[in-house]
C-alpha positions in Angstrom: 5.4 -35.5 2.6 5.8 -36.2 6.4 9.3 -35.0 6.3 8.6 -31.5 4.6 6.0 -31.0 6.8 8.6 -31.7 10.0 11.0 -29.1 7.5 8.2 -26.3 7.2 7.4 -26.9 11.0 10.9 -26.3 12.1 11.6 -23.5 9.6 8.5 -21.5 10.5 9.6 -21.7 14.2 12.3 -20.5 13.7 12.3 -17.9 10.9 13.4 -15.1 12.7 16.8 -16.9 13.7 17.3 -17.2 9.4 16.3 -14.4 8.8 19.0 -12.5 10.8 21.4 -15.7 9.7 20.6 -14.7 6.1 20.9 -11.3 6.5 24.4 -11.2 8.4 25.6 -13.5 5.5 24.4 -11.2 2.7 25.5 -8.3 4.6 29.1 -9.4 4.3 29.5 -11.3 1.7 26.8 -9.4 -0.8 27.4 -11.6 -4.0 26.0 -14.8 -2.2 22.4 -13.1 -2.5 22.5 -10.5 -4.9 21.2 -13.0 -7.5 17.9 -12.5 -5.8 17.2 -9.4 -6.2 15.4 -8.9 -10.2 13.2 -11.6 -8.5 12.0 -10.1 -5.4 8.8 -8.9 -7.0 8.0 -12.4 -7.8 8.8 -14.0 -4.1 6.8 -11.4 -2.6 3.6 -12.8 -5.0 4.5 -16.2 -4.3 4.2 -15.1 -0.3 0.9 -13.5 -1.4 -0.4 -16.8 -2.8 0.5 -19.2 -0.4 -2.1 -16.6 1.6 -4.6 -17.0 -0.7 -4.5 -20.6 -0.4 -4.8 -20.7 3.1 -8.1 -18.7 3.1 -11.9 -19.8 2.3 -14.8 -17.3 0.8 -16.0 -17.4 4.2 -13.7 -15.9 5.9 -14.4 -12.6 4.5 -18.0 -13.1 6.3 -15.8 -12.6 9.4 -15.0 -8.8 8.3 -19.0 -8.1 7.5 -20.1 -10.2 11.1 -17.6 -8.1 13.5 -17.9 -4.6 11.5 -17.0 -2.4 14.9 -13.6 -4.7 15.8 -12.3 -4.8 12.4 -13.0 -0.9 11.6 -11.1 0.1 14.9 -8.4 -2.1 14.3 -7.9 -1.2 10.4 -8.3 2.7 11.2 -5.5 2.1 13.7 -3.5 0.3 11.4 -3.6 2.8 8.8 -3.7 5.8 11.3 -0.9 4.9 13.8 1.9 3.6 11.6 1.8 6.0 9.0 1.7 9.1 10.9 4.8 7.5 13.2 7.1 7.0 10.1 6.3 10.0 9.7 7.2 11.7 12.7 10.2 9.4 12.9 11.7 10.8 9.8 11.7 14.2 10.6 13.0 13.8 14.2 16.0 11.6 13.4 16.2 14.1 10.0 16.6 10.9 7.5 17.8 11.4 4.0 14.9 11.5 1.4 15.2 8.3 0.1 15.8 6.6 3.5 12.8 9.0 5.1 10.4 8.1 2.1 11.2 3.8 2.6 10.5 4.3 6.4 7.2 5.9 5.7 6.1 3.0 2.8 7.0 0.5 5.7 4.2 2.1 7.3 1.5 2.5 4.8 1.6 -1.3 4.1 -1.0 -3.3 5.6 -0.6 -5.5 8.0 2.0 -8.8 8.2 0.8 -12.1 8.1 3.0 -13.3 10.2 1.0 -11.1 12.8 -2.0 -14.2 12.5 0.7 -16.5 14.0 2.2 -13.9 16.9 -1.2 -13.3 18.0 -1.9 -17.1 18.0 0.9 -17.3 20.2 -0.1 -14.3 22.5 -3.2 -15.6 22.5 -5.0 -13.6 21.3 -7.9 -13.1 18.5 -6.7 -14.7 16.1 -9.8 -14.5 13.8 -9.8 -10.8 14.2 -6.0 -10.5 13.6 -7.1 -12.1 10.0 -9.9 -10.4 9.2 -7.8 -7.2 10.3 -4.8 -8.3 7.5 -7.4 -9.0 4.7 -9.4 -5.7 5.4 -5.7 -3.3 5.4 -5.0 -5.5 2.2 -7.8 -5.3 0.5 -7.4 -1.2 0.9 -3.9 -1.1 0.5 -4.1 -0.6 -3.2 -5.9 2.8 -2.7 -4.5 3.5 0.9 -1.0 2.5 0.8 -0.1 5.0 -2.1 -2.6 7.8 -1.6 -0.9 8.1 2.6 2.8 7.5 0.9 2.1 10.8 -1.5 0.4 12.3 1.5 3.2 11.8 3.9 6.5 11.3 1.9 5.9 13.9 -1.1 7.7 16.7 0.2 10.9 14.6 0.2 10.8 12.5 -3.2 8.3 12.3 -6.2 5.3 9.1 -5.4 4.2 7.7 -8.7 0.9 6.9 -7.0 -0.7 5.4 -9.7 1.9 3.0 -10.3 1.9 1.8 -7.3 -1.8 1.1 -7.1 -1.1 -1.0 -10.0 2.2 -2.7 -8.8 -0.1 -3.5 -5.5 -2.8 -5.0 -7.5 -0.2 -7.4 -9.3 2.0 -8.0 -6.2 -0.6 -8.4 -3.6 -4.5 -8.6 -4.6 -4.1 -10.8 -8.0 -1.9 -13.9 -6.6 -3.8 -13.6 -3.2 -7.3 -14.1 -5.3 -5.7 -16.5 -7.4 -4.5 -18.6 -4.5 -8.6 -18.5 -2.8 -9.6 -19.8 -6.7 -7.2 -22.8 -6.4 -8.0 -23.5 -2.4 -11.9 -23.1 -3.5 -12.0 -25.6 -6.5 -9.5 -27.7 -5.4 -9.7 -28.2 -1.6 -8.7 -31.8 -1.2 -5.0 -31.3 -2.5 -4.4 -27.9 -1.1 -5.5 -29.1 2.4 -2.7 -31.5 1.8 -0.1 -28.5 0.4 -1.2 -26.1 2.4 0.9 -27.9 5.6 4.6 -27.0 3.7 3.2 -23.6 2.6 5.2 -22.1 5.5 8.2 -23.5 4.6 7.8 -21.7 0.7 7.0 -18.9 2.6 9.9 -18.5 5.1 12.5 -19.7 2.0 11.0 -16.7 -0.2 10.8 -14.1 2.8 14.7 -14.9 3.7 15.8 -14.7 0.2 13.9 -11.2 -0.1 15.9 -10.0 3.3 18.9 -11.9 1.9 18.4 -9.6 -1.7 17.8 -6.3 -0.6 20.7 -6.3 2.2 23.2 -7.6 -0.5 22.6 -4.5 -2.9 22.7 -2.3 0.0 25.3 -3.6 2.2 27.5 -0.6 2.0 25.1 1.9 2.5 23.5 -0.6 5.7 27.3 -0.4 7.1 27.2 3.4 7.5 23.9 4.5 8.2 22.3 0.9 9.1 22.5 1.6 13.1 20.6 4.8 13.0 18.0 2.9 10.8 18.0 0.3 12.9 17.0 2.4 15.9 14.3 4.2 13.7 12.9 0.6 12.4 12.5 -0.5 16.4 11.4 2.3 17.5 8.5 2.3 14.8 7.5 -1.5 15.8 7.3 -1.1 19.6 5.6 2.1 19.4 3.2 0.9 17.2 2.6 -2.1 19.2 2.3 0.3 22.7 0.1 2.2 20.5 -2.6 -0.4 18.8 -2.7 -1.4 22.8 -3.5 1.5 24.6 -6.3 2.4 21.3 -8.0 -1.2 21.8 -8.1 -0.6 25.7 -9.3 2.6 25.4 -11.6 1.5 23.5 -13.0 -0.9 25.8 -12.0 -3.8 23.6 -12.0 -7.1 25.9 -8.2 -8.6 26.0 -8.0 -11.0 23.7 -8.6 -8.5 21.4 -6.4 -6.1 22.7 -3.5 -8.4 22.0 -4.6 -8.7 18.1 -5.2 -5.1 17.3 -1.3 -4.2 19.5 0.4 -6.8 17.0 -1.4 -6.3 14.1 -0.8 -2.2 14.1 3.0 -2.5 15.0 4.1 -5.6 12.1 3.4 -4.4 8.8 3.9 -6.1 5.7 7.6 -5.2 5.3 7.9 -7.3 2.3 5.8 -5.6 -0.1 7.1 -2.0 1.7 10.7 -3.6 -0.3 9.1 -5.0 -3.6 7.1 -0.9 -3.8 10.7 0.7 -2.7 12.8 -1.2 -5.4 10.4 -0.4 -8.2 9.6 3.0 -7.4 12.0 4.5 -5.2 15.6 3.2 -5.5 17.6 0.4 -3.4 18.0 2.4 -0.6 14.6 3.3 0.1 14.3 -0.9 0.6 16.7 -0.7 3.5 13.8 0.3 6.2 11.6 -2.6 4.7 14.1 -4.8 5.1 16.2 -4.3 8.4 12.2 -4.1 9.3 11.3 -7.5 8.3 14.1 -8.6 10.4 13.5 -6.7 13.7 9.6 -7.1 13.6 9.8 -11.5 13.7 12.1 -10.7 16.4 9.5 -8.3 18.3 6.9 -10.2 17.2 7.7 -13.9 19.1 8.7 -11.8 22.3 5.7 -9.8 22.1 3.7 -12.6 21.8 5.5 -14.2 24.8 4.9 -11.3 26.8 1.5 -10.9 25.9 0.8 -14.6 26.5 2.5 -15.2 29.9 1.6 -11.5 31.5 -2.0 -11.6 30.5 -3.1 -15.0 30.7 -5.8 -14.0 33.1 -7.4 -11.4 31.1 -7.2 -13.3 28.0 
């Protein structure tokens, strides 16, 4: 057990440098990872769960006790993101499918990898949490009613469907994981130390998937996404920055709120893309889920080493 948990420490640390190692392989030599892809629905639960199992009941007291930082945070979330993908698409004129993928990446809720960059930047890490189970919580009414809102005019939503497909990908294995870490705390405290290492092997194989079935159409237009996807990220984390400080939010959680807004749950942007919208409209989520653990760890270095006396 020792030595997974030395694995899962060393994988977690450095996910971003497999994710771009899987990537580049799948990207070139698409049939090592296109296996992956009818199961991509099902890694993204598994990410969901492990989660759940990390969480306790009373962590959703933390929501209810700090009402005015998790509304501003969640409003930013849900305000900023969206509205850039938006603005995004139209300036760098994307085609529909590639426009309508963009704006899903920014209608999901927040990452949870954005609990572990804020820990790094150190920043408020309780609020980062309670900020990623408020926008998931709502993303089964939020994410789908801003996608139909924001990407209709360029490709048909089924917004029903995807309240559903939320519910099964996101809410039901997320509550189901809280069931299992409530009744059976003991072993899951034990478990829940190689989590991370379930979580980084699914996440890669999702990256791994969707850049194998679109490795010819990454090859000719994956630059100009590329740009969009970056742009998107360090705008949204100037933006969630300059809100909290307006806002008179002390710094620590200034850094939570700026990394929460700009990494978004890129994986279940993919999973909603693939089932709804067609392979290509998974190439934003996943080019994003590379780029945004890149940003992330140097955000979180900047944050942490710039700001230490504010923090």
């Amino acid at each position: 057990m020792q030595a997974l948990e030395q694995l899962s420490n060393f994988v977690s640390r450095y996910m971003a440098l497999f994710v771009i190692l899987i990537a580049g392989i799948a990207l070139f030599q698409p049939w090592t990872f296109i296996w992956t892809v009818p199961y991509i629905t099902i890694l993204l639960g598994i990410v969901m769960f492990g989660m759940g199992m990390t969480l306790r009941f009373e962590d959703f007291k933390l929501v209810l006790q700090r009402p005015r930082d998790v509304l501003i945070g969640t409003v930013a979330q849900f305000g900023i993101m969206p509205l850039l993908a938006w603005a995004l698409a139209h300036l760098f004129a994307l085609p529909p499918e590639l426009a309508a993928g963009v704006i899903l990446v920014g209608t999901c809720p927040g990452g949870t990898s954005s609990n572990v960059m804020t820990y790094l930047a150190r920043g408020d890490v309780a609020l980062s949490v309670s900020m990623t189970m408020a926008s998931t919580i709502l993303a089964p009414i939020i994410t789908p009613l801003l996608t139909l809102w924001l990407a209709g005019q360029w490709i048909d939503i089924p917004a029903e469907k995807m309240m559903i497909s939320i519910a099964q990908v996101v809410i039901a294995p997320i509550f189901l994981g809280l069931l299992i870490s409530h009744f059976f705390e003991r072993p899951v405290q034990k478990a829940v130390k190689i989590l991370p290492l379930i979580s980084v092997v699914a996440i890669v194989l999702i990256v791994g998937g969707v850049v194998s079935a679109n490795a010819g159409r990454i090859i000719e237009t994956g630059a100009l996404i590329m740009v969009v996807v970056m742009c998107h990220n360090l705008l949204g984390y100037a933006l969630g920055f300059l809100v909290a400080k307006a806002l008179r939010m002390d710094m620590a959680k200034v850094k939570a709120v700026s990394i929460e807004v700009g990494m978004q749950n890129s994986g279940l942007a993919t999973s909603l893309a693939l089932l709804h919208f067609g392979a290509a409209a998974a190439i934003p989520g996943a080019l994003f889920s590379v780029w945004h653990n890149i940003s992330g760890s140097l955000a979180a270095n900047y944050l942490s080493a710039r700001m230490k006396k504010n923090a």
